[in-house]
C-alpha positions in Angstrom: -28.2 -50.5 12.2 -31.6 -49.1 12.4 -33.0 -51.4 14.7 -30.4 -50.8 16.8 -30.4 -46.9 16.6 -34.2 -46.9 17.2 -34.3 -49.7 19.9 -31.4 -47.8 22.1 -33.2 -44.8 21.8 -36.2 -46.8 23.1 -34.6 -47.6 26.4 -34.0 -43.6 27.3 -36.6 -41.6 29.0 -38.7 -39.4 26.3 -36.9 -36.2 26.5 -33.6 -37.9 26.5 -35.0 -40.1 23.1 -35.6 -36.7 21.6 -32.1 -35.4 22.2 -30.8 -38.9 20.9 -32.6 -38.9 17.6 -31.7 -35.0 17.3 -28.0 -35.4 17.8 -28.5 -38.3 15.4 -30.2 -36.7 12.5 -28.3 -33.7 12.0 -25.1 -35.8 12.3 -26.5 -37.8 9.5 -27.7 -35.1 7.5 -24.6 -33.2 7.4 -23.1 -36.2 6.6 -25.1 -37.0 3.3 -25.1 -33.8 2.4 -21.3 -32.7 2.9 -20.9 -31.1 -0.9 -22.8 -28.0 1.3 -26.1 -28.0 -0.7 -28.5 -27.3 1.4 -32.0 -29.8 2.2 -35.1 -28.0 0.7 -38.1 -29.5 2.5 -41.9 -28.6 1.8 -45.0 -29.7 3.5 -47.8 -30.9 1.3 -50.9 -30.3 3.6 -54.6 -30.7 2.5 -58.0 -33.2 3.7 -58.2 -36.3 2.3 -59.3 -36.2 -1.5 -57.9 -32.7 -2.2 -55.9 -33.9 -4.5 -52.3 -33.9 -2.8 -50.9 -37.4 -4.3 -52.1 -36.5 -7.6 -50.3 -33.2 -7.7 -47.4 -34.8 -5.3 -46.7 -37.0 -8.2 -46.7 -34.5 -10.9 -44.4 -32.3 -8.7 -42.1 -35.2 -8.8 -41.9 -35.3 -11.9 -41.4 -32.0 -13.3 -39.3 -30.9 -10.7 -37.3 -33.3 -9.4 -38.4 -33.3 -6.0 -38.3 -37.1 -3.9 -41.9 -37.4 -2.9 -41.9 -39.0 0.9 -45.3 -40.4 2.9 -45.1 -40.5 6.2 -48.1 -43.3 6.3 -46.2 -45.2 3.4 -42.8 -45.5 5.3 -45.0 -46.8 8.7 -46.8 -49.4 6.1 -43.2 -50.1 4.2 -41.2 -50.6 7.7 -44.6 -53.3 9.0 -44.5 -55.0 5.9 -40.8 -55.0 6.2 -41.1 -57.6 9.1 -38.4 -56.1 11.3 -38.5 -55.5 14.8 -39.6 -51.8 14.7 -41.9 -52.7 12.0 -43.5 -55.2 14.3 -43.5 -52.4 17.6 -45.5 -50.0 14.7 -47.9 -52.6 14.1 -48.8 -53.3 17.5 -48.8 -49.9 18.6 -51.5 -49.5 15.7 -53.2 -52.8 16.3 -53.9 -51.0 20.2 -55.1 -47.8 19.0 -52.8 -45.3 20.2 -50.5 -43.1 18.0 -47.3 -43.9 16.7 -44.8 -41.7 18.6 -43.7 -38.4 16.6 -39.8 -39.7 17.1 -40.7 -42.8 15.2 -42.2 -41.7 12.5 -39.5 -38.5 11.9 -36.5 -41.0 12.4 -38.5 -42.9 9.5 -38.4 -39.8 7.4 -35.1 -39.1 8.5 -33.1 -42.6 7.1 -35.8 -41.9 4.0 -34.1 -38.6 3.4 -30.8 -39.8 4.2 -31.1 -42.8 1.7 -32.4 -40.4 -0.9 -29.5 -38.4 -1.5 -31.0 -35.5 -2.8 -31.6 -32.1 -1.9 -35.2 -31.8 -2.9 -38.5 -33.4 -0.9 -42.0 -33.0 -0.6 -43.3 -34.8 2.6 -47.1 -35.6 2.0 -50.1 -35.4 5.0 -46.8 -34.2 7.8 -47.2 -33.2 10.1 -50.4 -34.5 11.1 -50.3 -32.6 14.0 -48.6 -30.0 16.6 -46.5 -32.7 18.1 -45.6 -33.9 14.9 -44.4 -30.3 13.7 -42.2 -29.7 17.0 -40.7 -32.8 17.0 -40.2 -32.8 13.2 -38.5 -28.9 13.2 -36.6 -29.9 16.4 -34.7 -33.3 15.5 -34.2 -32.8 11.9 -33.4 -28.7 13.1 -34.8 -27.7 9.3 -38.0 -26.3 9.0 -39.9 -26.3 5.3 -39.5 -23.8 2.6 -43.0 -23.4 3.2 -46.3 -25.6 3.1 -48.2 -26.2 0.2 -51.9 -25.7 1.6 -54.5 -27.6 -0.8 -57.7 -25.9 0.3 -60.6 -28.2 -0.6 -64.5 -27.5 1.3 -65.5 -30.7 2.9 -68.7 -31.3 0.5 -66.1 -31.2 -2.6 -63.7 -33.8 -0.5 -66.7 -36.4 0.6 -67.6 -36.0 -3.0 -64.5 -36.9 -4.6 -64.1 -39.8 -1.9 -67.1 -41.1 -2.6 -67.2 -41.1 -6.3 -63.5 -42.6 -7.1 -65.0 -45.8 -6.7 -61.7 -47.3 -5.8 -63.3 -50.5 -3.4 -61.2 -49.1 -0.5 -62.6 -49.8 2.8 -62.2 -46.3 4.4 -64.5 -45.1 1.0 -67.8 -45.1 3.2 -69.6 -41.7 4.6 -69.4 -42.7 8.2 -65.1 -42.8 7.8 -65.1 -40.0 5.4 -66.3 -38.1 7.7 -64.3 -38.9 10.6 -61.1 -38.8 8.6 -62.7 -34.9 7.6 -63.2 -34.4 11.1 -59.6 -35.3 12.4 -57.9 -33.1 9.3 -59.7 -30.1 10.8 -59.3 -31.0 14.6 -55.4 -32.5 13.8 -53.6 -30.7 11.2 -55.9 -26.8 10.6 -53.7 -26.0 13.8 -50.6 -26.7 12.1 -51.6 -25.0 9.1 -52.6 -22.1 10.9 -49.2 -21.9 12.8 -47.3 -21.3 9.4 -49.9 -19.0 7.9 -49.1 -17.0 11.3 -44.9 -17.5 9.8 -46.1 -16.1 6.4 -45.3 -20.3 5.1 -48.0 -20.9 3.7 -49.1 -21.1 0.3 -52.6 -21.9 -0.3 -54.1 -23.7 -3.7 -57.4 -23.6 -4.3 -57.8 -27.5 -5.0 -61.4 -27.4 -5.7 -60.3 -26.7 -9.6 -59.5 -29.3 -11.9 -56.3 -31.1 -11.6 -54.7 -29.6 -14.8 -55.5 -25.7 -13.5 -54.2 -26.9 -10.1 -50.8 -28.3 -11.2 -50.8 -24.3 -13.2 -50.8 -23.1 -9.9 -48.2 -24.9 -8.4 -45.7 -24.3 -11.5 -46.6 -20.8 -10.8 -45.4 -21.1 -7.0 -42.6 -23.4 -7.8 -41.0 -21.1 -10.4 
């Protein structure tokens, strides 16, 4: 069924896929949620090594939020071998980006197939597109975002020392993933401060004074 959703969707012009994967989603939201609770989203936002999948997980845990990944669903559907996992991987594998209605619809099923009335979505939106897509297909914008405000020298720092033999754990990538954060996703953040949405941490603290904070906000 998802193939097919996505792949018919492919064969319509861009603002017609939009429309497609719009009428979709809230058709299938309303759907799974038809006992009239309604979805609670909130955007975890923050550079790499602030300290969002630490805290993501511990907000999982005490509050029963589902904790979604935008870049874990692209890696689940490629690893998945289906035919839209294999489209992801090659539009990867050339460089570009993967289209905003991809990735949403991802999010989409992953809410869907949740069933609950509670996520955090990690590292989304990446982006402006992302954003407008995101707030015009699933038509629900976040509760807020949860802004983990980290100074670069404090993230390449953290990167560098976790000493986890990952490939992207050299200066050079570091820095460009830094860069992008700022150049990509500070806009975003900048539109929902402008909304009053955003609420900022200050995830330069230890993880146990951070998580304080976020009870405190989550109360």
């Amino acid at each position: 069924m998802r193939g097919g959703l996505v792949a018919s969707a492919r064969l319509l012009p861009r603002p017609l896929v939009r429309w497609f994967l719009q009428r979709r989603a809230q058709q299938d939201i309303n759907e799974n949620m038809s006992g009239g609770k309604k979805v609670k989203i909130i955007f975890v936002l923050g550079g790499p090594g602030s300290g969002k999948g630490t805290q993501c997980s511990n907000i999982v845990e005490h509050f029963g939020f589902i904790h979604l990944s935008a870049g874990e669903l692209l890696r689940a559907e490629i690893n998945s071998g289906s035919e839209n996992g294999t489209m992801i991987d090659t539009i990867i594998k050339e460089g570009k980006i993967v289209p905003s209605e991809i990735t949403i619809k991802l999010l989409q099923e992953a809410i869907i197939k949740g069933g609950n009335d509670k996520y955090i979505i990690d590292g989304f939106p990446r982006n402006e597109e992302n954003r407008v897509v995101f707030e015009s297909v699933i038509n629900i914008s976040p509760e807020f975002v949860l802004f983990f405000d980290c100074s670069e020298e404090e993230m390449e720092r953290r990167l560098l020392g976790r000493n986890q033999g990952r490939s992207d754990d050299n200066i050079e990538t570091i820095r460009k993933r830094l860069k992008v954060f700022v150049e990509s996703s500070l806009p975003v953040i900048e539109y929902y401060e402008s909304k009053g949405m955003v609420k900022k941490i200050d995830a330069t603290k230890p993880a146990p004074e951070v998580f304080e904070d976020i009870i405190f906000l989550l109360k």
